[in-house]
C-alpha positions in Angstrom: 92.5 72.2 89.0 88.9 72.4 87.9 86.8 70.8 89.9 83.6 68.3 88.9 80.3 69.2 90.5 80.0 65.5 91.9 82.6 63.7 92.3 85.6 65.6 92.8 84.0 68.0 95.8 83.0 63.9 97.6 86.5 63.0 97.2 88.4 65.6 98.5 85.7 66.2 101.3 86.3 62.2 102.0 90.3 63.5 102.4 89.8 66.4 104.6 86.8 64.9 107.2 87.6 62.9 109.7 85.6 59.5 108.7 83.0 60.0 111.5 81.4 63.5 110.1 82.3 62.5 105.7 79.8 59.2 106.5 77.5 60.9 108.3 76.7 63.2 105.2 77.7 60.4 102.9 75.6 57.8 103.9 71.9 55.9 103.9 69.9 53.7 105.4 70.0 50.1 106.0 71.7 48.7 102.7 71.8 52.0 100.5 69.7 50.7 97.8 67.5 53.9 97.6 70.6 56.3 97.9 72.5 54.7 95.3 68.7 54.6 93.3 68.2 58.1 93.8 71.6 59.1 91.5 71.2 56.2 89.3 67.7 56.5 88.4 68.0 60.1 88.0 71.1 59.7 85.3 69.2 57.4 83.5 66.5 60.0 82.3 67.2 61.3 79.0 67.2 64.5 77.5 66.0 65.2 73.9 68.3 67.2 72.1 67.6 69.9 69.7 69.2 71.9 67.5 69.2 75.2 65.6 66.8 76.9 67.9 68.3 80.1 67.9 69.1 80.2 71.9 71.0 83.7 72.1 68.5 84.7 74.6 68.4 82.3 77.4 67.0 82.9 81.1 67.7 80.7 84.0 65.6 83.1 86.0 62.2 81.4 88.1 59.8 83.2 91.0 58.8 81.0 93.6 56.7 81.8 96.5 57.4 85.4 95.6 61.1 85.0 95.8 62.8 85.9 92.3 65.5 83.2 92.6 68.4 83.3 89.8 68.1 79.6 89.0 65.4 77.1 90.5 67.9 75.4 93.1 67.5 76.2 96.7 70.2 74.4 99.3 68.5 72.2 101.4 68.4 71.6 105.0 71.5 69.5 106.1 72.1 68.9 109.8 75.1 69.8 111.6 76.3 71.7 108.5 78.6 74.2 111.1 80.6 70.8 111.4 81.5 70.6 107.8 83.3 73.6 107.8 84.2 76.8 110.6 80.3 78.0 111.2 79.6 76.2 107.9 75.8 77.1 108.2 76.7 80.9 108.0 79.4 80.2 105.1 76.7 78.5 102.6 74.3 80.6 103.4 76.4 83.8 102.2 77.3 81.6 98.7 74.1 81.3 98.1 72.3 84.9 98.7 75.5 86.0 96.4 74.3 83.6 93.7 70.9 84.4 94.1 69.1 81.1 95.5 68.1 80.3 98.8 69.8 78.7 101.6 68.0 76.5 103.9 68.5 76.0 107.2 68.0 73.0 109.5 66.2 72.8 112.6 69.8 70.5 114.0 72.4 73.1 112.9 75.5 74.1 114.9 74.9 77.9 114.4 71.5 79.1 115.1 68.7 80.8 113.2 70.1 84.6 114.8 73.7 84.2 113.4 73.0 82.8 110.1 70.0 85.5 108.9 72.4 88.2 110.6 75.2 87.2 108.1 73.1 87.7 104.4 70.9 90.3 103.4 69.0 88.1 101.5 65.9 85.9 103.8 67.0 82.4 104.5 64.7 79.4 104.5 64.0 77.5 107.7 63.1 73.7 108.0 61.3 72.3 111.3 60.5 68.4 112.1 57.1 67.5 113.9 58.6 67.2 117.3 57.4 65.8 120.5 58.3 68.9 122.5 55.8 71.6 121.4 57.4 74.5 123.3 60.8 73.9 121.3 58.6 74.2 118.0 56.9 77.4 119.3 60.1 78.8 120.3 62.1 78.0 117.2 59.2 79.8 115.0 59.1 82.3 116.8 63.0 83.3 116.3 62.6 82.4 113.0 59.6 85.2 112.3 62.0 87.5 114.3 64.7 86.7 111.9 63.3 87.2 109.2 62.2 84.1 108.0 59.6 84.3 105.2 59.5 79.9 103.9 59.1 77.5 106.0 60.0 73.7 105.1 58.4 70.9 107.4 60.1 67.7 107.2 57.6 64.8 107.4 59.2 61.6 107.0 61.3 61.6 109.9 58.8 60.3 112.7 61.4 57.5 113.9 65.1 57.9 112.9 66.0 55.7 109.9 68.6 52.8 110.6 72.1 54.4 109.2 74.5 51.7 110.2 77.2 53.6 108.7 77.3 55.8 111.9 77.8 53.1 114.0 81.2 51.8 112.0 82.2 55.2 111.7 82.3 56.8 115.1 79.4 58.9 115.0 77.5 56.5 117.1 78.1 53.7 119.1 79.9 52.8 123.0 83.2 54.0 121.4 82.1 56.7 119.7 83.6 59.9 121.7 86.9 58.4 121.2 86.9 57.3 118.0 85.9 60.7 116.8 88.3 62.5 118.8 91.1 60.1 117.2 90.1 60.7 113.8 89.9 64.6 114.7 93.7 64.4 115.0 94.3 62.6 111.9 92.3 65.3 110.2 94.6 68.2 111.4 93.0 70.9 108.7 89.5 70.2 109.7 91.1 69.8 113.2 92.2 73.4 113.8 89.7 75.4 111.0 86.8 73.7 112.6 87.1 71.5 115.5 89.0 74.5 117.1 88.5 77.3 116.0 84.9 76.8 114.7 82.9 76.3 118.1 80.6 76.3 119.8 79.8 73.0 118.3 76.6 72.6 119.2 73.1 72.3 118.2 72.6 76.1 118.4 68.7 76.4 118.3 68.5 73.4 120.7 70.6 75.3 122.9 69.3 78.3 122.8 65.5 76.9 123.7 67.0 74.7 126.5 69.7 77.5 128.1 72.1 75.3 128.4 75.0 74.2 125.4 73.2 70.5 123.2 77.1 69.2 122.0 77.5 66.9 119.4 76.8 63.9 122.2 73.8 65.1 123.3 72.6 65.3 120.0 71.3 61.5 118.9 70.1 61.1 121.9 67.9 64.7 121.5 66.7 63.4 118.3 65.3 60.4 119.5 63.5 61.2 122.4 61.9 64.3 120.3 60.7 62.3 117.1 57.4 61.8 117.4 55.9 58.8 115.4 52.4 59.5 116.6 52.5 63.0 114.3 49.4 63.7 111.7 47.8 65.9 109.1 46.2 67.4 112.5 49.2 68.2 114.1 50.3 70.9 111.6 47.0 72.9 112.2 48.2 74.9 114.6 51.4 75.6 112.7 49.5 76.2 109.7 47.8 79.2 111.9 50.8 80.2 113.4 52.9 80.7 110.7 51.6 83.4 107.8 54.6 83.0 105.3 55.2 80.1 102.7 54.8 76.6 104.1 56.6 73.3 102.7 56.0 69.9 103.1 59.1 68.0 102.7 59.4 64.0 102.3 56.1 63.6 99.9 56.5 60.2 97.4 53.4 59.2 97.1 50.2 61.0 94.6 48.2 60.5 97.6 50.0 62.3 100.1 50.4 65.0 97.7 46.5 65.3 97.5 46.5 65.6 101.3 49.2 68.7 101.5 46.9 70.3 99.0 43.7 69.7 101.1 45.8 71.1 104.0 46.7 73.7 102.5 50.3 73.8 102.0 51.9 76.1 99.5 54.4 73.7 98.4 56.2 70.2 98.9 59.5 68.4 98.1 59.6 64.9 96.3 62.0 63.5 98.7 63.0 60.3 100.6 65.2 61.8 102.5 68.3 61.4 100.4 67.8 57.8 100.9 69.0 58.0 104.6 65.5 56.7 106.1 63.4 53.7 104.6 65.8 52.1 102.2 64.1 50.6 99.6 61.3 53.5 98.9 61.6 54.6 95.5 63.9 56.8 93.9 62.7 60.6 93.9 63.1 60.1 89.8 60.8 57.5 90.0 58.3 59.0 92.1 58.1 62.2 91.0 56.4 61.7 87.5 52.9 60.6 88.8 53.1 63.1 91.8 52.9 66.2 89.5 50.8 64.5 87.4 48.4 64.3 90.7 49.4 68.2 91.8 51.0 70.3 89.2 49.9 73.3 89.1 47.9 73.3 92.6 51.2 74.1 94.5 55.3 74.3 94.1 56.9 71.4 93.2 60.1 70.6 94.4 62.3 67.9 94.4 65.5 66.8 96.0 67.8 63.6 96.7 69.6 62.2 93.9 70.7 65.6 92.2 74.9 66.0 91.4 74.6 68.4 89.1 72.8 71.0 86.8 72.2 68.6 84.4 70.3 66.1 86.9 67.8 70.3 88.0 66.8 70.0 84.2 66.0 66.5 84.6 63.9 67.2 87.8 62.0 70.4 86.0 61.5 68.5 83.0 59.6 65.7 84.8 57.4 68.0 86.6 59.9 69.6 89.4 59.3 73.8 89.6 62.9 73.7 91.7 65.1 71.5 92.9 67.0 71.4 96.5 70.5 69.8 96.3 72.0 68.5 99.5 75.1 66.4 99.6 76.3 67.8 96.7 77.0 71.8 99.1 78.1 69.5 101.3 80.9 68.0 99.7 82.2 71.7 98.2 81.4 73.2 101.7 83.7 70.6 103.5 86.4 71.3 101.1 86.6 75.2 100.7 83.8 76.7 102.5 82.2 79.5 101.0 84.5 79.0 98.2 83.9 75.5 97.3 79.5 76.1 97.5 79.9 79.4 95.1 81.9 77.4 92.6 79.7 74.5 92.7 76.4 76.6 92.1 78.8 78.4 89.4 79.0 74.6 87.8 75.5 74.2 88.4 74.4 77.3 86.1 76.9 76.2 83.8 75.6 72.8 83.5 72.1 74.0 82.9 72.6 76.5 80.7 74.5 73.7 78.3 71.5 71.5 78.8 68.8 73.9 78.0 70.7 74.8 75.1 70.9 71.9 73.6 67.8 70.7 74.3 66.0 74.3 73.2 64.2 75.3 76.3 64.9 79.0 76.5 63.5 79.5 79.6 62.9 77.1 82.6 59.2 77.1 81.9 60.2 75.7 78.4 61.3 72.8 80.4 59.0 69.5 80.4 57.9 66.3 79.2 58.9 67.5 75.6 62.2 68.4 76.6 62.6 64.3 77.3 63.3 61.6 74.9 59.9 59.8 74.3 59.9 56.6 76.4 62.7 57.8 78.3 60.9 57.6 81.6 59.5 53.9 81.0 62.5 52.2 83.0 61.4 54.5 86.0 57.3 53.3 86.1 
């Protein structure tokens, strides 16, 4: 059975999770509306096709922060990833160093920084929030330089946690939670026995290691919100600035003038983002805010986008609004729930396949061919 980039992978994920862990990656904030925006909105833009441009030669092939990546997609940071799948963390990251792209990991994940760069030659990506705890930031960092680690990503717009009342109905939160999940385990008996026993420790691995002690999946909300720190400021990444010597991200950017500010500070890069929708509902979609940021920035840093993207179709769309690379989220989620390793190589498979159809037909021969051109004129009028 072939297998659809976005909505097959969601559905048999939704079949094989126990509801508690499929909402948790499936859902948003508050009512939704930007999560559901994010895909809409992005759909919506349309390409421009051409034809009889002679595209025999065709190269998906970018460079970004002196990484040669085989296609402009990097897997973003997903917490709790090692839950989707037996050390699910490890299992992506080896799909993509095979397909040549970059794996991300997330300051939450079940395994820690050690085991995944231990388990692909290629360097993985690290993301870090602003946190209250300083020593825990140190600390991470430094593993991460022992790793390995050459990029990191530094997630901004996560100060407070964002209201997900999906978590509550679902079991992932709430006065019955630890039951609830535990009963939906044993409903699930092929997550049950590849992952909820024989994938542990499930816990937050670099927490852990930091506090010596194991951080399971109970501890972890309440981690989380006694370490965001909604007092955090431009000033508060000086140090880290200093610290780290590699590649530095700032993630959760939708507005021209915060953009501005990440160039002041001196940041090599940031992702368009709004978190896939899963903290202020009602923020515009990354599709929408993207345009004007790279008409603020391009060109003075890397440009990446995420939330919103389901396929190779919706990278093109991203690059050709002003995106140099795209992190997808979700949509490795979904594929790594379902078949692991597997499932994440044959969606980045579907990926490249999906691009290189689009940049066909709409004659960009390389992915710097992609841009405003490669869209229909007026096409992006719904989105100002």
């Amino acid at each position: 059975m072939i297998i659809s980039a976005s909505t097959d992978y969601r559905q048999a994920a939704k079949r094989r999770l126990p509801p508690f862990l499929f909402h948790y990656a499936d859902g948003g904030s508050y009512a939704e509306h930007t999560l559901r925006r994010n895909v809409d909105d992005l759909r919506d833009v349309a390409l421009r096709q051409r034809v009889l441009k002679d595209m025999s030669s065709l190269s998906l092939e970018t460079e970004l922060f002196g990484e040669k990546l085989a296609m402009p997609i990097a897997l973003a940071p997903v917490g709790l990833a090692g839950m989707y799948a037996r050390r699910g963390e490890v299992q992506a990251a080896r799909a993509a160093a095979n397909k040549g792209v970059p794996f991300t990991l997330s300051t939450v994940s079940v395994c820690p920084i050690a085991e995944v760069s231990a388990a692909v030659e290629r360097p993985i990506w690290f993301q870090l929030y602003v946190l209250k705890d300083r020593g825990f930031m140190k600390h991470v960092l430094e593993r991460a330089k022992a790793a390995g680690v050459k990029t990191l990503i530094f997630t901004v717009d996560m100060p407070v946690p964002g209201a997900r009342y999906r978590d509550a109905h679902s079991g992932m939160s709430g006065k019955y939670g630890p039951i609830r999940r535990v009963l939906q385990a044993a409903m699930h008996p092929l997550w049950a026995w590849d992952v909820g026993i024989h994938g542990r420790p499930h816990d937050l691995g670099n927490v852990s290691d930091y506090r010596g002690q194991p951080t399971e999946l109970e501890d972890y909300i309440a981690w989380l919100g006694n370490n965001f720190d909604p007092a955090i400021s431009w000033k508060d990444l000086e140090w880290i600035r200093e610290f780290w010597d590699g590649p530095m991200i700032i993630k959760g950017i939708l507005d021209p003038e915060d953009a501005r500010d990440a160039v002041r500070f001196g940041a090599d890069g940031i992702v368009v983002s709004n978190h896939g929708g899963r903290q202020l509902d009602g923020v515009p979609s990354t599709a929408r805010a993207l345009p004007a940021i790279a008409d603020a920035v391009k060109g003075d840093l890397a440009i990446l986008a995420d939330s919103g993207v389901r396929s190779g179709l919706d990278v093109v769309r991203m690059i050709a609004m002003g995106a140099d690379a795209t992190l997808i989220g979700r949509a490795f989620i979904y594929a790594l729930a379902t078949a692991g390793e597997a499932g994440v190589a044959h969606l980045l498979e579907l990926f490249e396949k999906e691009m290189r159809v689009a940049m066909t037909l709409t004659g960009a021969r390389t992915i710097a061919d992609l841009g405003p051109d490669s869209l229909v004129p007026g096409s992006l009028h719904h989105l100002s």
